[in-house]
Every structure is written in structure tokens, then in C-alpha cells.
KESESE-292408 format. One record per atom (N, C-alpha, C): atom name; z, y negated, x negated. Coordinates in nm, 2 decimals, always signed. Layout:
N
SITE  CA  Z  Y  X .
...
! end
This chain:
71
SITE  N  -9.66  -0.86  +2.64 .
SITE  CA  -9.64  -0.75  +2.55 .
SITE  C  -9.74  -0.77  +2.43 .
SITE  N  -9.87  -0.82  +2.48 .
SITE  CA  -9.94  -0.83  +2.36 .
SITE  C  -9.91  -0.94  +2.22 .
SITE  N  -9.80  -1.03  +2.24 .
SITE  CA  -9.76  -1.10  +2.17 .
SITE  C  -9.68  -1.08  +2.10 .
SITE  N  -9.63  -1.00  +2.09 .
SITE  CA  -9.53  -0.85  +2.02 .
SITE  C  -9.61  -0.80  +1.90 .
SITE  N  -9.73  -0.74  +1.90 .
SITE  CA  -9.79  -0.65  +1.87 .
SITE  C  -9.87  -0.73  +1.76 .
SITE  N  -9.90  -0.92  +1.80 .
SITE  CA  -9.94  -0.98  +1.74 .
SITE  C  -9.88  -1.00  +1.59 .
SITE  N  -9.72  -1.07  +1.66 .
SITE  CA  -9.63  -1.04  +1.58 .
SITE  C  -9.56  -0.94  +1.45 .
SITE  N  -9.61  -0.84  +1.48 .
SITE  CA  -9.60  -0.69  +1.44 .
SITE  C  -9.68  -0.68  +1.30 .
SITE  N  -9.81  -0.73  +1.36 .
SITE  CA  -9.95  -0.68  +1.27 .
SITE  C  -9.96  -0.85  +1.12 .
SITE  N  -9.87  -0.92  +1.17 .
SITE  CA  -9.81  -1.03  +1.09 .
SITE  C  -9.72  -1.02  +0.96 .
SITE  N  -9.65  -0.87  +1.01 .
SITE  CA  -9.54  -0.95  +0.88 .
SITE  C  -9.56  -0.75  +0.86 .
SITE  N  -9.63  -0.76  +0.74 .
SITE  CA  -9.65  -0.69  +0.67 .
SITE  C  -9.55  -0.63  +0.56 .
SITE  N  -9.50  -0.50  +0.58 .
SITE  CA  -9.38  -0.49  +0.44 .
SITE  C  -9.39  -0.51  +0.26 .
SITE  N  -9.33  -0.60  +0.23 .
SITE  CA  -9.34  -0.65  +0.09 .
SITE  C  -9.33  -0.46  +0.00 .
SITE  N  -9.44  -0.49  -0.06 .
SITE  CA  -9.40  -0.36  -0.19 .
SITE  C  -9.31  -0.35  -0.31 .
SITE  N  -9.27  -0.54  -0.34 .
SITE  CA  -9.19  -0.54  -0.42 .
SITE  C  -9.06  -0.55  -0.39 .
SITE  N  -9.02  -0.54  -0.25 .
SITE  CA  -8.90  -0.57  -0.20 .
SITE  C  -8.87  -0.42  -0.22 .
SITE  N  -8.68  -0.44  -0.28 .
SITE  CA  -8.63  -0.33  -0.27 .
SITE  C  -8.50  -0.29  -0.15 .
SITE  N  -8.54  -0.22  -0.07 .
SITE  CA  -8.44  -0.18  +0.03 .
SITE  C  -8.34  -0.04  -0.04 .
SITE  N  -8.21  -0.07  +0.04 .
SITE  CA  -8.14  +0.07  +0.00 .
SITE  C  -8.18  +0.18  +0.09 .
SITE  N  -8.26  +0.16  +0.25 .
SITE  CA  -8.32  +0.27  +0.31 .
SITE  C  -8.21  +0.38  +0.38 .
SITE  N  -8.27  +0.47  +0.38 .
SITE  CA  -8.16  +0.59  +0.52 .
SITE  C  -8.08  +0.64  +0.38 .
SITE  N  -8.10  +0.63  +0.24 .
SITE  CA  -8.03  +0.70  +0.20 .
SITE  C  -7.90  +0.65  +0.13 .
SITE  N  -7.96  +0.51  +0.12 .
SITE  CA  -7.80  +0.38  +0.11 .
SITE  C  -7.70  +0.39  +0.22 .
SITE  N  -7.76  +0.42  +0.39 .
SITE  CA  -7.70  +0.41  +0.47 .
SITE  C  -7.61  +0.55  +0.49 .
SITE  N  -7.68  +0.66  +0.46 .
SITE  CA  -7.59  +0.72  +0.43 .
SITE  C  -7.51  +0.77  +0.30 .
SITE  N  -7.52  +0.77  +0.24 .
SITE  CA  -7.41  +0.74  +0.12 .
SITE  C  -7.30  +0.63  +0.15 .
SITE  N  -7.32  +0.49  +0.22 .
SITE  CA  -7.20  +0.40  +0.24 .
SITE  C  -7.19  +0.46  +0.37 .
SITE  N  -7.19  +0.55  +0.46 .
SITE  CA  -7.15  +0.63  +0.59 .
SITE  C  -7.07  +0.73  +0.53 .
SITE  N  -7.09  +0.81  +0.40 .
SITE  CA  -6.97  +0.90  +0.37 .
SITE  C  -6.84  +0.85  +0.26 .
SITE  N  -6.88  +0.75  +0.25 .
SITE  CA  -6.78  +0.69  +0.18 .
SITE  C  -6.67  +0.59  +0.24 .
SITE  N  -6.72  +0.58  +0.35 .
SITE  CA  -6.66  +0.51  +0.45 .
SITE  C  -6.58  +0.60  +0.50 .
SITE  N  -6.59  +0.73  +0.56 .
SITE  CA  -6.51  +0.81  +0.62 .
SITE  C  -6.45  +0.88  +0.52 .
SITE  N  -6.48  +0.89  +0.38 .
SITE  CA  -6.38  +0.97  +0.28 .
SITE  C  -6.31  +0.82  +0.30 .
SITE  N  -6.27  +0.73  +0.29 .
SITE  CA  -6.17  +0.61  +0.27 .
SITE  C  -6.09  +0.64  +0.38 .
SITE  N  -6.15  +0.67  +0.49 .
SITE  CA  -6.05  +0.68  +0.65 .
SITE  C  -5.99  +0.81  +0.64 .
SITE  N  -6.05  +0.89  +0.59 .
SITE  CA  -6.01  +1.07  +0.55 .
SITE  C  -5.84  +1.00  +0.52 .
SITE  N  -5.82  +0.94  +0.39 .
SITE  CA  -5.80  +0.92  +0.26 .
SITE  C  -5.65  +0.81  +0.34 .
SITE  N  -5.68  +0.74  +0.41 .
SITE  CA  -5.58  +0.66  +0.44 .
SITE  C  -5.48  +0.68  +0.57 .
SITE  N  -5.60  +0.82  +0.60 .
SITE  CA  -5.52  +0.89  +0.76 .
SITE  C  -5.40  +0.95  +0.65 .
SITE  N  -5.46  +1.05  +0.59 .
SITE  CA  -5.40  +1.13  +0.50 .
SITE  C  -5.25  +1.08  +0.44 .
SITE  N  -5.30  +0.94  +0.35 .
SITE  CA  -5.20  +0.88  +0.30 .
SITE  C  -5.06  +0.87  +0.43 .
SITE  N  -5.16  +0.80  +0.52 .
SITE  CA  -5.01  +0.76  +0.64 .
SITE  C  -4.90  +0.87  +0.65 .
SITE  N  -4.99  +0.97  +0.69 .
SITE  CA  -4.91  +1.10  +0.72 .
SITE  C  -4.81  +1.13  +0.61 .
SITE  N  -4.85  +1.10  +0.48 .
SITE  CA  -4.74  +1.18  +0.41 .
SITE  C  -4.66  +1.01  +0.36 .
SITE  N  -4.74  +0.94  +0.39 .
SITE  CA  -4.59  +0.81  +0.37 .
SITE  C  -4.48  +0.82  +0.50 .
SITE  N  -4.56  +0.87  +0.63 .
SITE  CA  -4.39  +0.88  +0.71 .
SITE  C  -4.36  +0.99  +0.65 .
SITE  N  -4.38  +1.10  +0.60 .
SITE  CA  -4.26  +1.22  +0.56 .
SITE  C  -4.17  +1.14  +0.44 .
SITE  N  -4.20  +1.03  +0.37 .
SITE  CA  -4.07  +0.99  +0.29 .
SITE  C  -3.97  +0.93  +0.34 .
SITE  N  -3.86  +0.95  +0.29 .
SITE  CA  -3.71  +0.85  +0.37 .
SITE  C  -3.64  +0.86  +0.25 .
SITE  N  -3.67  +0.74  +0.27 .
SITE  CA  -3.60  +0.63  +0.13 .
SITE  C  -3.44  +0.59  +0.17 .
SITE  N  -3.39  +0.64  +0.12 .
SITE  CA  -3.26  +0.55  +0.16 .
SITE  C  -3.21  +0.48  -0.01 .
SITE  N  -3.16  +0.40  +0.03 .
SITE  CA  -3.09  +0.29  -0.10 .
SITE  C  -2.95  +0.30  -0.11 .
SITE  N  -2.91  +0.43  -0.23 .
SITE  CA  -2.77  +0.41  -0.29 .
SITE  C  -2.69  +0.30  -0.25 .
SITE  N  -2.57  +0.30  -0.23 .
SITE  CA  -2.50  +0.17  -0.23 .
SITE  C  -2.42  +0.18  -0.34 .
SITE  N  -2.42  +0.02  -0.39 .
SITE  CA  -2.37  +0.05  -0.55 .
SITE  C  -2.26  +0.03  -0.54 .
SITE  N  -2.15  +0.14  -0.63 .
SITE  CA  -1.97  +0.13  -0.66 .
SITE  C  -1.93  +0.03  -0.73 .
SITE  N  -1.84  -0.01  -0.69 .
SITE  CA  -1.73  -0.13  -0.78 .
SITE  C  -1.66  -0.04  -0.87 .
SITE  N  -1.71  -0.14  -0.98 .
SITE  CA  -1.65  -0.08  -1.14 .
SITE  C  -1.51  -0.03  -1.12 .
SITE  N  -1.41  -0.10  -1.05 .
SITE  CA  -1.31  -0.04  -1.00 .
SITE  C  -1.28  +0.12  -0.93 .
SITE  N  -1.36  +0.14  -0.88 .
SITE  CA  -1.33  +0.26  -0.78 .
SITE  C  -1.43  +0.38  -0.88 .
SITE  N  -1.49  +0.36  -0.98 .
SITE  CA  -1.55  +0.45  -1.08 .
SITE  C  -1.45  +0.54  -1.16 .
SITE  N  -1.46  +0.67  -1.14 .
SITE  CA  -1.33  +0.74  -1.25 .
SITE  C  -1.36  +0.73  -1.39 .
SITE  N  -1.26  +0.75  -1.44 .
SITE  CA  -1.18  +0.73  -1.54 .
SITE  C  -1.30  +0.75  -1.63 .
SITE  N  -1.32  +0.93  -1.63 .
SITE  CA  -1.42  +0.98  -1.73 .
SITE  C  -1.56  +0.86  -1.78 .
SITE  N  -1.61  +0.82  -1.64 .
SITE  CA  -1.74  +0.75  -1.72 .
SITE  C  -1.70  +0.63  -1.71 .
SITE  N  -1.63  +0.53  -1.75 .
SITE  CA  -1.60  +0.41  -1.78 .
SITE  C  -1.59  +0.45  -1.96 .
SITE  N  -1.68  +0.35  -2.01 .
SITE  CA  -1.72  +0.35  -2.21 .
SITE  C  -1.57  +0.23  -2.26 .
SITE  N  -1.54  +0.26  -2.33 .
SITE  CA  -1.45  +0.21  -2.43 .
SITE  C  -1.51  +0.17  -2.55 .
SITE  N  -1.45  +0.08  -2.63 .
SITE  CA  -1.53  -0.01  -2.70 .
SITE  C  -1.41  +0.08  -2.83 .
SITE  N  -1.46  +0.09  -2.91 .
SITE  CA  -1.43  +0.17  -3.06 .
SITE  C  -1.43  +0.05  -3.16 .
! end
């Protein structure tokens, strides 16, 4: 254990080193769970869409009225 302690009294913390500290960690901790908030969120309202895809008519079977004539 005392070799620990040696180790300890060694590595001195730098003054000019800049850490982001507890308050980096939390700020990227709430921003982390606003994204998961954010993408629960999204899921939920992307299954309420139902997309369905028109099927397109043959210029044939279109009435009369909207078929353009050329003047």
C-alpha cells in the first residue's frame, strides 16, 4: 500500500492543464438524454404516420373533364 501513496505524492496536478471537470460532465449528461428524450419522442410519432403510395391511373381510364386539349 505504501507504494500507492508514493505514486500519489508524484504526479502532481498541472495548473496549466485545462480539464472540463464535473461541470463538462454534466452538461454532456443532459444533453445526452435531451437527444434520447428527442429520439424516443421522434419514434413514437414516426409509427403514428401511414404512408400509403397512390397508385397512378392510366391516361386512359381518366375522365373526360381533366384531359387538356391543345388549342
Amino acid at each position: 500500500m505504501t507504494h500507492l501513496v508514493s505514486l500519489a505524492a508524484q504526479s502532481e496536478v498541472d495548473e496549466d492543464k485545462v480539464t472540463p471537470g464535473v461541470l463538462g460532465f454534466i452538461v454532456f449528461a443532459v444533453m445526452a438524454l435531451a437527444v434520447w428524450g428527442l429520439m424516443k419522442s421522434m419514434n413514437k410519432h414516426m409509427r403514428k404516420v401511414d404512408f400509403k403510395e397512390k397508385s397512378a391511373e392510366p391516361a386512359a381510364t381518366a375522365p373526360a373533364d381533366d384531359r387538356r386539349t391543345s388549342a
